[in-house]
C-alpha positions in Angstrom: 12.2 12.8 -3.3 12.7 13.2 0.5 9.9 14.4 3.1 12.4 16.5 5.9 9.8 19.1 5.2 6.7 17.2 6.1 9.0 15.6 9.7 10.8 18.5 10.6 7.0 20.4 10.7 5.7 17.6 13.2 8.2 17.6 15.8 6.7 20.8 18.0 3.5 19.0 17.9 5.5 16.0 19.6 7.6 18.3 21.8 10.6 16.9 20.2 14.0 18.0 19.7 14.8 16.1 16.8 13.6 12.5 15.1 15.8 9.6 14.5 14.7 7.2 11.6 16.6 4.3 11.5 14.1 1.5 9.6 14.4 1.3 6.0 11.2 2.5 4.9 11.7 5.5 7.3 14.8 6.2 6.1 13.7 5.8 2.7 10.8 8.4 3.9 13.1 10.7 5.1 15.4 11.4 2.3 14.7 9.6 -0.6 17.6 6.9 -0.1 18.1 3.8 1.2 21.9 2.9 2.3 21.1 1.4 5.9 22.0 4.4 7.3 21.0 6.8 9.8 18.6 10.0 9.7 18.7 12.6 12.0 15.9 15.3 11.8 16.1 18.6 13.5 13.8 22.1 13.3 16.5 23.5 11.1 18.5 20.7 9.6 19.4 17.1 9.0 22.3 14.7 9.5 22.6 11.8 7.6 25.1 8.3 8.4 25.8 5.7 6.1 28.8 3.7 5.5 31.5 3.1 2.5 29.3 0.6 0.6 26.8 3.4 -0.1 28.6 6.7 0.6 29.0 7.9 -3.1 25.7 7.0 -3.7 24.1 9.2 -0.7 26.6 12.0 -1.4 24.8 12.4 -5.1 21.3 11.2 -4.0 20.5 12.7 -1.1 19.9 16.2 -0.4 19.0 18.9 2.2 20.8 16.8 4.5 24.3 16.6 5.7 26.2 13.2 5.1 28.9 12.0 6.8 30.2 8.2 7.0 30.7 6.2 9.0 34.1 4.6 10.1 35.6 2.0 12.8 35.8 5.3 15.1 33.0 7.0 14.5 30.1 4.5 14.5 26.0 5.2 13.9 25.8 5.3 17.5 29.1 7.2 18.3 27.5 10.0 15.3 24.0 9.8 16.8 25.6 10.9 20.4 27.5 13.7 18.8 24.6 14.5 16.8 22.6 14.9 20.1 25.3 16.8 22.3 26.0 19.1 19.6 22.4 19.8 18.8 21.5 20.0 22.2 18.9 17.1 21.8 16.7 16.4 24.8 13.9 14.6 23.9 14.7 12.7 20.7 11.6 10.9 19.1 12.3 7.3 17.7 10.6 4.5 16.1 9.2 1.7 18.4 7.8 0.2 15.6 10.8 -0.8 13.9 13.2 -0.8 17.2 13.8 -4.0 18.9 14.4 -4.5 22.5 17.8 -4.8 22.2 18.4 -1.5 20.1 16.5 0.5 22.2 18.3 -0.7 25.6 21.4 0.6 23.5 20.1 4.2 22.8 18.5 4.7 26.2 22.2 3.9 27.4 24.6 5.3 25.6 22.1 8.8 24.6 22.3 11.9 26.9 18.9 12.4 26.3 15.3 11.4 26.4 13.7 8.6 24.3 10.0 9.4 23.2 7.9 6.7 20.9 7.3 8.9 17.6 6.1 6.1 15.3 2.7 8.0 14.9 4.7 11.2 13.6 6.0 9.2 10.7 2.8 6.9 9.9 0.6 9.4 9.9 2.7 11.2 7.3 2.8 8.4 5.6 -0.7 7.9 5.0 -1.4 10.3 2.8 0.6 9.8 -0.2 2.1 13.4 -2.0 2.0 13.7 -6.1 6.0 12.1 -6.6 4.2 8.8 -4.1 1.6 8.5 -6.5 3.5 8.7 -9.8 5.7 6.0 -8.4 2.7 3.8 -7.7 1.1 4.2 -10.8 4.5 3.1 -12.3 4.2 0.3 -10.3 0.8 -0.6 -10.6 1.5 -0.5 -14.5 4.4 -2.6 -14.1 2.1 -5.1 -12.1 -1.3 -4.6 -14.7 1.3 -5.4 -17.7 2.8 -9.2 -16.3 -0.9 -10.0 -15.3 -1.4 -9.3 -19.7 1.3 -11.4 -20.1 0.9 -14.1 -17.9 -2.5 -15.0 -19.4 -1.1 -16.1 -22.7 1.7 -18.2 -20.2 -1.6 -20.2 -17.8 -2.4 -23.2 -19.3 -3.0 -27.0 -18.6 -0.2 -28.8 -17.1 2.3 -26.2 -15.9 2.6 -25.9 -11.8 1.6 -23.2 -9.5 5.3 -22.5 -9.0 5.7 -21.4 -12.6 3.4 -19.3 -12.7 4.9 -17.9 -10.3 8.4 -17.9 -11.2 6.7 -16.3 -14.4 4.8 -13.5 -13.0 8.3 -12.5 -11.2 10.1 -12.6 -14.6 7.5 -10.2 -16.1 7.8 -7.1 -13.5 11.6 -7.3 -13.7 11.7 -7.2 -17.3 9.5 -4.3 -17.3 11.6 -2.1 -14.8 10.5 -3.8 -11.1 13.2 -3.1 -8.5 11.8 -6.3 -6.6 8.7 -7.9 -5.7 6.6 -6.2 -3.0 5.9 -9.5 -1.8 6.4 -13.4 -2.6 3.7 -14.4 -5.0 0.5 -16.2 -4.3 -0.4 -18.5 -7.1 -3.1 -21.1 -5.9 -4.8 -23.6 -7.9 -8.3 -25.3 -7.5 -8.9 -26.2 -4.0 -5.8 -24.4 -2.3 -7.3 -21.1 -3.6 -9.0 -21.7 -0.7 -6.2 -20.9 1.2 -5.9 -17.0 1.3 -2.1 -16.6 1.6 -1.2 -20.2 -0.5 2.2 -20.6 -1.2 3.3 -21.3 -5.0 4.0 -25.3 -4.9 4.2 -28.2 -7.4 0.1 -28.6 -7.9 -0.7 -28.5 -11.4 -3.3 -26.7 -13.1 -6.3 -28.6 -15.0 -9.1 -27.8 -16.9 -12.1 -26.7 -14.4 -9.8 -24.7 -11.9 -10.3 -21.1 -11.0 -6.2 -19.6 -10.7 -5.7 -17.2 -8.1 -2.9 -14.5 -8.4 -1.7 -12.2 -5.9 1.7 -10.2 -6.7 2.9 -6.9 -6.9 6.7 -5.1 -7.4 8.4 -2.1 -6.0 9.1 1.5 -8.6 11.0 3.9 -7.0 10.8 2.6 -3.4 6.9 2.2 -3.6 4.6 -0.9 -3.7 2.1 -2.4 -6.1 -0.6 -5.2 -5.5 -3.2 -6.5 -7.1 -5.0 -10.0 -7.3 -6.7 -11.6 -10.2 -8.7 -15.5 -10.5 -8.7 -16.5 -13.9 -10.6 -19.6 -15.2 -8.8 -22.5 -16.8 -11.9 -24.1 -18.8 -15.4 -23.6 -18.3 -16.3 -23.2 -14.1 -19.3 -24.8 -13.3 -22.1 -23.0 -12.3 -21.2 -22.6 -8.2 -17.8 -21.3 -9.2 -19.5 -18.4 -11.7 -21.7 -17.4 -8.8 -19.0 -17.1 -6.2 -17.2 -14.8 -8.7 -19.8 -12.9 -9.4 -20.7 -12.3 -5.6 -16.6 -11.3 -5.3 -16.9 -9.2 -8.1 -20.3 -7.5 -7.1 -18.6 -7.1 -3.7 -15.2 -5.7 -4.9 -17.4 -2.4 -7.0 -19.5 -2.0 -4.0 -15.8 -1.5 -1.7 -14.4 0.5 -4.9 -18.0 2.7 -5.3 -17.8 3.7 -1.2 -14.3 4.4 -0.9 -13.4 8.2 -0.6 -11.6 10.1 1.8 -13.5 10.6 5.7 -14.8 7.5 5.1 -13.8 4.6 8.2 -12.1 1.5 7.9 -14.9 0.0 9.2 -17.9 0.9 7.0 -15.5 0.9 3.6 -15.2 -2.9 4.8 -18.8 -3.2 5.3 -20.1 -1.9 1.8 -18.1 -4.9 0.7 -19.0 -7.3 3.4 -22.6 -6.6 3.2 -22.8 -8.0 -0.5 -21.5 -11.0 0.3 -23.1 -11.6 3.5 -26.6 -11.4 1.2 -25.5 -13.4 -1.4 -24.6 -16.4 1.3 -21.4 -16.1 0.9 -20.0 -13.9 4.2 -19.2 -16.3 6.5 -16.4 -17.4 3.9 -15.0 -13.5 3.6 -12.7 -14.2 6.1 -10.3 -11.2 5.8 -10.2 -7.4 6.2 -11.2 -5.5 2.9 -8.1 -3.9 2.3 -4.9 -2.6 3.7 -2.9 0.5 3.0 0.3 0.3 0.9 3.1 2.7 0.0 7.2 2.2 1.1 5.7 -1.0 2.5 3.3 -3.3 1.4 1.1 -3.0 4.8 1.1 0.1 6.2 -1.7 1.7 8.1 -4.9 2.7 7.9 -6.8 -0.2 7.2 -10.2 -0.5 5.5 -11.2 -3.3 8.5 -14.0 -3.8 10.8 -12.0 -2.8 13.9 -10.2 0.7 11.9 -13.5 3.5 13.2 -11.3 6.2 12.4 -11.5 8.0 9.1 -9.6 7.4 6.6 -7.7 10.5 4.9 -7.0 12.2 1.6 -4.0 10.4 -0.1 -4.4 6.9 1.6 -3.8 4.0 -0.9 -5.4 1.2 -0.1 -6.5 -2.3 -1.5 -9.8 -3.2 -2.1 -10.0 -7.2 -1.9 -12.8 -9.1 -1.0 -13.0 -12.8 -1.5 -14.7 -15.9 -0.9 -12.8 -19.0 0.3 -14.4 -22.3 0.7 -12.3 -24.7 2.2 -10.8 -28.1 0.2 -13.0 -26.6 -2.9 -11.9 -23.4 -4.2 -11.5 -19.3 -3.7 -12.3 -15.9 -5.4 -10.4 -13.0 -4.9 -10.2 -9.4 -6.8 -8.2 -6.9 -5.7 -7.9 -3.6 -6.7 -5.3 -0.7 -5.5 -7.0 3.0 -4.9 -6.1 6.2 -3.9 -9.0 8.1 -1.7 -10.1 11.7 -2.7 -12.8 13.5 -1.4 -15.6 12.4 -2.4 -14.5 9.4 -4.0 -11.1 7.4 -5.4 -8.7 6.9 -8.3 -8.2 3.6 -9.2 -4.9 2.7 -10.2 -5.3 -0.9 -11.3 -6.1 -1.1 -14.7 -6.5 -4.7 -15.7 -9.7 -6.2 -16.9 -11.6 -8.2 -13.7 -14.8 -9.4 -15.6 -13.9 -13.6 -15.7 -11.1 -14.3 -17.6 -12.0 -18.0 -18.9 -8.6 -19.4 -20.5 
């Protein structure tokens, strides 16, 4: 899988010479590998750089691209400037996203040629994810739908949050995970109050809503999905924040569909809660795009007026978090079409009481 196609088609639009991608998911983008190397992409062709750790590797993964290594002589930098001279480079786009300070003073020295900020050029190609982006988040999001079965039989009275945890990251590698798209969130009782809790030593009782938030990476593409699960019977304040989340959550997964904006996908969501009582405690966007990285843009947020286009995978997650007492949160992953969405999580979100 490598996009040259989709870059190399951008760069008149840019008034660019040739695109350097030198982050790891825009090198992963660019030709399907990752070998902290870098891509060079031209009208007509591409070089590749990548050193003896992952040489063989590129040379049988990587295609439509010439690869060279690198060596104590003949560093990134010392190929990047040959690449330029050779081509005859004079504007070369870059990512200011990804490129520090530091980095950039060191192009901008030792380039004969002119640095242009190109970020957009890759994120808006990223946005829209092509038919190989979506298998490999399916297979993710199966991977991911598949511990959450598994951990259910795992929750129970007296283990920590941190087990869970540990758990939940035992169940995506077994199944084929490269890695985790992120560190868990498991939060118990009153610190699922706490949107982004970290996994500690507080251990679940009878009367706590669990909150899960995990996801792993399939073929260089992210998963993510939240659950809260009941341990014992939730009293009846606790029912009827879920059921406002969960009322919420459909409303966010009913609107979303391609030309809709951030903005009023997040309100269909907001708007539930706010007339159930419960907005002032949805303290977060609705969603976030995911792909090569597990926040990429567009967002589904109150500040995001621009539409959202065919392809995007987002996250549909409303919640409700009041403080020192508890939180809901249900997330779902999509992919907007026109006219609607495919949802790609498949795991059960009625309340799960264990």
């Amino acid at each position: 899988m490598n996009h040259l196609k989709e870059i190399r088609s951008r760069l008149a639009q840019y008034r660019l010479d040739a695109m350097v991608l030198t982050s790891r998911p825009g090198e992963y983008y660019a030709v399907g590998f990752y070998g902290e190397g870098t891509v060079v992409v031209t009208a007509d062709g591409c070089r590749y750089f990548t050193d003896a750790r992952y040489i063989e590797a590129a040379e049988k993964q990587v295609s439509g691209a010439e690869v060279t290594m690198t060596t104590r002589e003949k560093s990134h930098m010392a190929l990047l400037r040959q690449a330029v001279e050779e081509l005859g480079v004079r504007r070369l786009g870059f990512e200011e996203g990804y490129t520090t300070v530091a980095a950039y003073e060191r192009l901008a020295q030792q380039l004969p040629c002119q640095l242009v900020n190109a970020q957009e050029l890759v994120d808006e190609l990223r946005a829209s994810k092509d038919q190989q982006e979506l298998a490999a988040m399916v297979q993710a999001q199966r991977i991911t739908d598949e511990a959450f079965s598994a951990i259910l039989t795992f929750i129970r009275p007296g283990i920590t949050e941190r087990e869970v945890a540990a758990r939940l990251q035992y169940e995506m590698l077994r199944r084929g995970a490269e890695r985790m798209s992120f560190d868990p969130i498991v939060a118990a009782g009153a610190n699922g109050s706490m949107p982004h809790a970290v996994p500690g030593d507080t251990v679940i009782g009878p009367g706590m809503f669990v909150t899960m938030d995990f996801g792993c990476v399939w073929g260089g593409y992210c998963s993510d999905m939240t659950r809260t699960v009941a341990v014992g019977q939730p009293d009846g304040e606790m029912l009827r924040v879920y059921e406002a989340v969960l009322s919420a959550q459909k409303a966010g997964i009913e609107a979303a569909r391609a030309g809709i904006t951030g903005q009023e996908l997040d309100q269909s969501a907001r708007q539930v809660l706010e007339k159930a009582g419960y907005g002032q405690w949805f303290t977060h966007s609705l969603g976030h795009s995911l792909g090569l990285e597990i926040h990429e843009a567009p967002n589904a947020a109150s500040s995001n007026v621009r539409p959202l286009p065919a392809g995007a995978v987002l996250s549909v997650e409303p919640g409700v978090y009041l403080p020192g007492r508890f939180g809901v949160r249900i997330e779902d992953v999509v992919a907007l079409r026109e006219g609607g969405c495919q949802v790609l999580t498949q795991s059960p979100k009625e309340l799960i009481v264990l």
